[in-house]
VEXDREN-2710 file (C-alpha; in Angstrom, 1 decimal):
% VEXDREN-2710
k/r/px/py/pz
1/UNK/17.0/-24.4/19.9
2/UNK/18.6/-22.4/22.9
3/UNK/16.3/-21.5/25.7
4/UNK/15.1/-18.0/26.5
5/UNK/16.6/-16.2/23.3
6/UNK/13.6/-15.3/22.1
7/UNK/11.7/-12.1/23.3
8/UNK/8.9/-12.7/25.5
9/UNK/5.3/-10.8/24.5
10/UNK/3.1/-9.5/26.8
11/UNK/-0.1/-7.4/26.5
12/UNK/0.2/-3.6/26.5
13/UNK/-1.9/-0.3/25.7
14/UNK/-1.0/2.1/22.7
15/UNK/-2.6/5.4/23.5
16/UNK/-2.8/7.3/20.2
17/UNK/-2.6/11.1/19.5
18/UNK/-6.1/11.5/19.5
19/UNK/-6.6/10.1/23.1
20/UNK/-7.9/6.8/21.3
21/UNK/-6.1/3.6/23.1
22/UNK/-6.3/0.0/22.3
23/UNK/-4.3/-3.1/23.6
24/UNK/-2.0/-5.4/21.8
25/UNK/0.8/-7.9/22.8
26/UNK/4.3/-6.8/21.8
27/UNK/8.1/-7.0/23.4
28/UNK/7.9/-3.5/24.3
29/UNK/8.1/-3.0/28.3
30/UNK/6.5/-4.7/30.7
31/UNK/3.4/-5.9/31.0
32/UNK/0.5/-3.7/31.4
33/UNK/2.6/-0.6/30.5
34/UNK/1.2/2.1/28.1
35/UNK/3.0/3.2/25.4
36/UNK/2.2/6.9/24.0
37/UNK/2.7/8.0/20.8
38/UNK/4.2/11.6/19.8
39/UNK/3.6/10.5/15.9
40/UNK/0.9/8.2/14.8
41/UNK/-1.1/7.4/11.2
42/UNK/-3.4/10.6/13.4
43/UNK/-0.8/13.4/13.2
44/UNK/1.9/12.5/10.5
45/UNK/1.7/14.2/7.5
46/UNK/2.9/11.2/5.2
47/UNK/-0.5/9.1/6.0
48/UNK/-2.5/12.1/5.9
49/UNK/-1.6/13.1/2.6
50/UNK/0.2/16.6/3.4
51/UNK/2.9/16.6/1.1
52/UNK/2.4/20.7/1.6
53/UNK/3.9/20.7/5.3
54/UNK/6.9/18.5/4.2
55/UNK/8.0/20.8/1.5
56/UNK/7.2/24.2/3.8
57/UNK/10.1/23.1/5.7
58/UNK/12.0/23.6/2.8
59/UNK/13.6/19.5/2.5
60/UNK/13.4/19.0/-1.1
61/UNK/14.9/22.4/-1.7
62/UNK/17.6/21.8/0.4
63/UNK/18.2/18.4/-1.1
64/UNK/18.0/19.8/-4.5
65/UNK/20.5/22.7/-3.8
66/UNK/23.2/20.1/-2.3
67/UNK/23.1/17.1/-4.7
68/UNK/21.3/18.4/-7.7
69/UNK/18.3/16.9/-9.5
70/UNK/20.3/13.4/-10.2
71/UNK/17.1/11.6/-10.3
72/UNK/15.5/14.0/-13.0
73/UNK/16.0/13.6/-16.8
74/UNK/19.2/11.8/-18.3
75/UNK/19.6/14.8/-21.0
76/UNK/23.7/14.0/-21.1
77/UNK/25.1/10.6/-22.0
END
């Protein structure tokens, strides 16, 4: 096996959108670094279970409008 081709993992701090932090090793940076998140399990609507802001912006009637309900009923053959 070839020398140095993998990554190497060091310890860093995750600092959540809550303020909440905790540390973990990863390949991300440098050591010691902290890594802030805009978007975590906290804030993003598909872990919380808000299907309701999704659709307010209006993406599944866009999507619908432009390719149709394909993935609806097969009513032709």
């Amino acid at each position: 096996m070839k020398a140095e081709t993998h990554p190497k993992y060091h310890e860093i701090t995750v600092v959540m959108t809550d303020g909440s932090q905790y540390k973990t090793r990863s390949t991300w940076g440098k050591p010691g670094d902290v890594m802030k998140l805009d978007i975590d399990p906290l804030s993003h609507p598909a872990w919380r279970g808000g299907t309701q802001k999704i659709l307010e912006k209006g993406q599944l009637s866009k999507f619908e409008k432009r390719f149709g309900n394909f993935m609806g009923d097969k009513k032709e053959a």
